[in-house]
PDB file with one MODEL, atoms N, CA, C and O in Angstrom:
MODEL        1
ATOM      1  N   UNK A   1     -17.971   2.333 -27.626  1.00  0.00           N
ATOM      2  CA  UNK A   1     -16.596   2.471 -28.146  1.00  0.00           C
ATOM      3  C   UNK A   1     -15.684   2.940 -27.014  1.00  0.00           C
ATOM      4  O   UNK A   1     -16.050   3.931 -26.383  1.00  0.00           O
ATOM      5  N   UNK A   2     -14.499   2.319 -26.675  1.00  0.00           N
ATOM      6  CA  UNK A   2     -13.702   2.612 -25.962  1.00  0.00           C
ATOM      7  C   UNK A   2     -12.873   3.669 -26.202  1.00  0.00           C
ATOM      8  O   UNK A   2     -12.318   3.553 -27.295  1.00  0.00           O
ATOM      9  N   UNK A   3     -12.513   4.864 -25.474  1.00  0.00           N
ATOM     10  CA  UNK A   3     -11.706   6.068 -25.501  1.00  0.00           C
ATOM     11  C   UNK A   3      -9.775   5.301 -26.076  1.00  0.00           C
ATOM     12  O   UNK A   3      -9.971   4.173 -26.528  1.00  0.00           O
ATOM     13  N   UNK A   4      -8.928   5.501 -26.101  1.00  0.00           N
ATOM     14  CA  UNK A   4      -7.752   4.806 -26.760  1.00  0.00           C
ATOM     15  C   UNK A   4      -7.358   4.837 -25.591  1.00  0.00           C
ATOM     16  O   UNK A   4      -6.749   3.790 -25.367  1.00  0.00           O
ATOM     17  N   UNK A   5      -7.395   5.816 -24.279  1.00  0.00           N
ATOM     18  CA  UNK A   5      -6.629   6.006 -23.091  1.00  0.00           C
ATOM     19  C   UNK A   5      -6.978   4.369 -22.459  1.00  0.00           C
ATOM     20  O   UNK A   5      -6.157   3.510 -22.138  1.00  0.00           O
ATOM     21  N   UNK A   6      -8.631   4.293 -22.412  1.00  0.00           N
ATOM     22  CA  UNK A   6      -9.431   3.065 -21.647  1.00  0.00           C
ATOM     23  C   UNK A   6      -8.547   2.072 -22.214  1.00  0.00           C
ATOM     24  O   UNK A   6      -7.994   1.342 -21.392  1.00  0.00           O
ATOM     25  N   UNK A   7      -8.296   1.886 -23.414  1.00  0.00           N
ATOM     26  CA  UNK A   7      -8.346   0.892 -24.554  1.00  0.00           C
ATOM     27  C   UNK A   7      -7.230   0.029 -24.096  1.00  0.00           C
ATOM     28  O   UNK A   7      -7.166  -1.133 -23.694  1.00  0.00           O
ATOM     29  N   UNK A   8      -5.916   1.487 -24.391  1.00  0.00           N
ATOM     30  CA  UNK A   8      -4.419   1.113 -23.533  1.00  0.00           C
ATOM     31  C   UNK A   8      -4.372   0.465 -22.716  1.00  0.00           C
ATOM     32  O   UNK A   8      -4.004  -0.702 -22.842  1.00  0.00           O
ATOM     33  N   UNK A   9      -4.747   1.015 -21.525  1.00  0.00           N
ATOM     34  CA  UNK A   9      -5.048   0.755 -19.706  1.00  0.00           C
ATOM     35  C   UNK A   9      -5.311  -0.635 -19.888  1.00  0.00           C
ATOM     36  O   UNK A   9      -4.795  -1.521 -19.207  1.00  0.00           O
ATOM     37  N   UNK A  10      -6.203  -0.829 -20.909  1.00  0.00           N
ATOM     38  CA  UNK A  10      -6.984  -2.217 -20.627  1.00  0.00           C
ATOM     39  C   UNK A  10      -5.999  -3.366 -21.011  1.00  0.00           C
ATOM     40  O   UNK A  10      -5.907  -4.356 -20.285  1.00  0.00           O
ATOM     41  N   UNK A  11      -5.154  -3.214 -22.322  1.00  0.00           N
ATOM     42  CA  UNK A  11      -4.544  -3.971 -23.115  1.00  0.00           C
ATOM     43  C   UNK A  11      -3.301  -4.228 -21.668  1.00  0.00           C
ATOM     44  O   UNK A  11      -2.988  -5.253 -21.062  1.00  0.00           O
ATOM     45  N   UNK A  12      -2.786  -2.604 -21.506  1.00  0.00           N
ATOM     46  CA  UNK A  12      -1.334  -2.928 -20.633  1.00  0.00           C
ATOM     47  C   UNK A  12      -1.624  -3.647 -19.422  1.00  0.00           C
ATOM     48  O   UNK A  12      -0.743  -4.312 -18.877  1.00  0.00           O
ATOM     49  N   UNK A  13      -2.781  -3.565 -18.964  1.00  0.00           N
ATOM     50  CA  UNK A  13      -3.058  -4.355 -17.370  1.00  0.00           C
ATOM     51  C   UNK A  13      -3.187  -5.750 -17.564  1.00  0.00           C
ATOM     52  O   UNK A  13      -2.855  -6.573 -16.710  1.00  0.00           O
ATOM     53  N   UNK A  14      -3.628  -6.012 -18.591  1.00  0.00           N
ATOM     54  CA  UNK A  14      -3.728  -7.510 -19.637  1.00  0.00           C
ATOM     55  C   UNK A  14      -2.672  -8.240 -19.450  1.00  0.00           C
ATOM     56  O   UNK A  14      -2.440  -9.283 -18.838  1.00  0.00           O
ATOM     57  N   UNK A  15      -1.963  -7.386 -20.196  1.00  0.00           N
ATOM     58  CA  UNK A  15      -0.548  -8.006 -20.530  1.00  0.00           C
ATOM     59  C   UNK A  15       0.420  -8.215 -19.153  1.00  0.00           C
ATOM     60  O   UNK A  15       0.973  -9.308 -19.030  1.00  0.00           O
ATOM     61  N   UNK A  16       0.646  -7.093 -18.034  1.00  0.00           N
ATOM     62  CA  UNK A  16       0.943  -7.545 -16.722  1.00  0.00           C
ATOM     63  C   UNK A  16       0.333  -8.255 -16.323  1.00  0.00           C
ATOM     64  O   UNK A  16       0.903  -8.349 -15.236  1.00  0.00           O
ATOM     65  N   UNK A  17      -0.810  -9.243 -16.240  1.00  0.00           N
ATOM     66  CA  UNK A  17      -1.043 -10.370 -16.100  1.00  0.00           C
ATOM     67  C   UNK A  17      -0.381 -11.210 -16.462  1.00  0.00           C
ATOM     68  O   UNK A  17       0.636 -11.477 -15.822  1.00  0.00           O
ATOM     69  N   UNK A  18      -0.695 -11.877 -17.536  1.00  0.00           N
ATOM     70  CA  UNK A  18      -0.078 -12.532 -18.479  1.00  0.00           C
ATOM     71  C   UNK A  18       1.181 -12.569 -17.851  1.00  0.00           C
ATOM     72  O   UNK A  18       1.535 -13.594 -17.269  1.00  0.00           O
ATOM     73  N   UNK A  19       1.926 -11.531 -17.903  1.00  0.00           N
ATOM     74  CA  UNK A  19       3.482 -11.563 -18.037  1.00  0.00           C
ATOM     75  C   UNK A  19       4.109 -12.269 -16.505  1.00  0.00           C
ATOM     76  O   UNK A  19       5.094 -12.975 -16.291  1.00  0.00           O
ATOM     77  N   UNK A  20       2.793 -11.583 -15.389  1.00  0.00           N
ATOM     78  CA  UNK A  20       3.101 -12.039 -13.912  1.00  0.00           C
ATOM     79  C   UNK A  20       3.020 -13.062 -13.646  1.00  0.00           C
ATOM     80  O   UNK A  20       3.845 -13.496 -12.842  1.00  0.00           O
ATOM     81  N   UNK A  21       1.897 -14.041 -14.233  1.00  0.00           N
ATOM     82  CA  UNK A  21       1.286 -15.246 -14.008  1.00  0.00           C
ATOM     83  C   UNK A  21       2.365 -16.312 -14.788  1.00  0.00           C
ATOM     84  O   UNK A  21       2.641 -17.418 -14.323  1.00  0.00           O
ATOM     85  N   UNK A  22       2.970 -15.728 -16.168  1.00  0.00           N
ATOM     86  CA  UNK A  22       4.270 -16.706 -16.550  1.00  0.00           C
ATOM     87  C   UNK A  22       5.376 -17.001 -15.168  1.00  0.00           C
ATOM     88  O   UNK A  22       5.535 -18.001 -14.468  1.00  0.00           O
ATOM     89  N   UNK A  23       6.028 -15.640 -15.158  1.00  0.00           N
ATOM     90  CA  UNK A  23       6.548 -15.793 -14.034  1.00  0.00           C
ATOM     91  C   UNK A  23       6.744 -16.210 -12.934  1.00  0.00           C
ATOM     92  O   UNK A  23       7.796 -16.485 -12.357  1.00  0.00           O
ATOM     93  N   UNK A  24       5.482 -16.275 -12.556  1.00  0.00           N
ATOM     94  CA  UNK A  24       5.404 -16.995 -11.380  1.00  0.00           C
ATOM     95  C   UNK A  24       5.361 -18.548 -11.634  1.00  0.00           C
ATOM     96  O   UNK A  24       5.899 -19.282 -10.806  1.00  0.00           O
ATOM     97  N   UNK A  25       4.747 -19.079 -12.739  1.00  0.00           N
ATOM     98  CA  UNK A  25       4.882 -20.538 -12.648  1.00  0.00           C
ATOM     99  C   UNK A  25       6.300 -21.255 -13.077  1.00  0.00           C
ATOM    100  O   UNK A  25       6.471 -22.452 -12.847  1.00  0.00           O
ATOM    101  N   UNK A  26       7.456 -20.327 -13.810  1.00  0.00           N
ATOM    102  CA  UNK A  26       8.435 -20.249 -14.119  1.00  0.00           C
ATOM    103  C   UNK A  26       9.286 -20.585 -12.651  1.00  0.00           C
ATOM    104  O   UNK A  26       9.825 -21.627 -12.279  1.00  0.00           O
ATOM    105  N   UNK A  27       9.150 -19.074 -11.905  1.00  0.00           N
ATOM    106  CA  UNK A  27       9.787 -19.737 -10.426  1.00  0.00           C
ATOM    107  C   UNK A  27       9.417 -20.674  -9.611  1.00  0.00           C
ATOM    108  O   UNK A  27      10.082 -21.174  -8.704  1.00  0.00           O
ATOM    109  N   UNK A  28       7.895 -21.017 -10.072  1.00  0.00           N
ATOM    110  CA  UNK A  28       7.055 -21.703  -9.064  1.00  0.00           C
ATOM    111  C   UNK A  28       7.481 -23.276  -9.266  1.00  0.00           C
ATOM    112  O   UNK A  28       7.847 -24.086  -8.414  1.00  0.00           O
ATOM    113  N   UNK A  29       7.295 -23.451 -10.814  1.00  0.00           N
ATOM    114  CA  UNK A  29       7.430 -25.019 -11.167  1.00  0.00           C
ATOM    115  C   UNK A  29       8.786 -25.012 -11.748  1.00  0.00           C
ATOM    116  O   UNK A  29       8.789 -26.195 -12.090  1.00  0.00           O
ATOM    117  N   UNK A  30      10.099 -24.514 -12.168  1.00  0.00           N
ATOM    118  CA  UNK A  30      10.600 -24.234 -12.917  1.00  0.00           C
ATOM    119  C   UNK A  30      10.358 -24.905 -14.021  1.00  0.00           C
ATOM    120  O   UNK A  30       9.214 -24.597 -14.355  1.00  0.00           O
ATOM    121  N   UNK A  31      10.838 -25.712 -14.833  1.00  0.00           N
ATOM    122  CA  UNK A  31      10.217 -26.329 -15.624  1.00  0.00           C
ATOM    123  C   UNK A  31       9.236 -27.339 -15.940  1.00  0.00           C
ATOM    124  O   UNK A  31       9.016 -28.434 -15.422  1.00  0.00           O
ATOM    125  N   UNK A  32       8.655 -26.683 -16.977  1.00  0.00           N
ATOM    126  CA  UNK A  32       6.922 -27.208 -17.028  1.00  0.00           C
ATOM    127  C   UNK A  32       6.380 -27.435 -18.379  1.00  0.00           C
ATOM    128  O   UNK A  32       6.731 -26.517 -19.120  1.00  0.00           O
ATOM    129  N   UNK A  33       5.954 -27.953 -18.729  1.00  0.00           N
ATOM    130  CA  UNK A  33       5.285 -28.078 -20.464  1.00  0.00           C
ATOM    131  C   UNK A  33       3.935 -28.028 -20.079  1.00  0.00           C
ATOM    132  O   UNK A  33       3.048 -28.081 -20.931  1.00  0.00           O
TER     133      UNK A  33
ENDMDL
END
């Protein structure tokens, strides 16, 4: 079982992925389907 602190950490580092990797293909390709 994960502590809620681990749990967080894990979810929020997740999600800055996610959020970086949009981004970048956003500036990278601008538009893309």
């Amino acid at each position: 079982m994960f502590s809620s602190s681990d749990q967080e950490l894990a979810v929020t580092h997740l999600c800055y992925i996610v959020e970086c990797t949009d981004i970048l293909r956003r500036d990278g390709y601008g538009t893309y389907s």
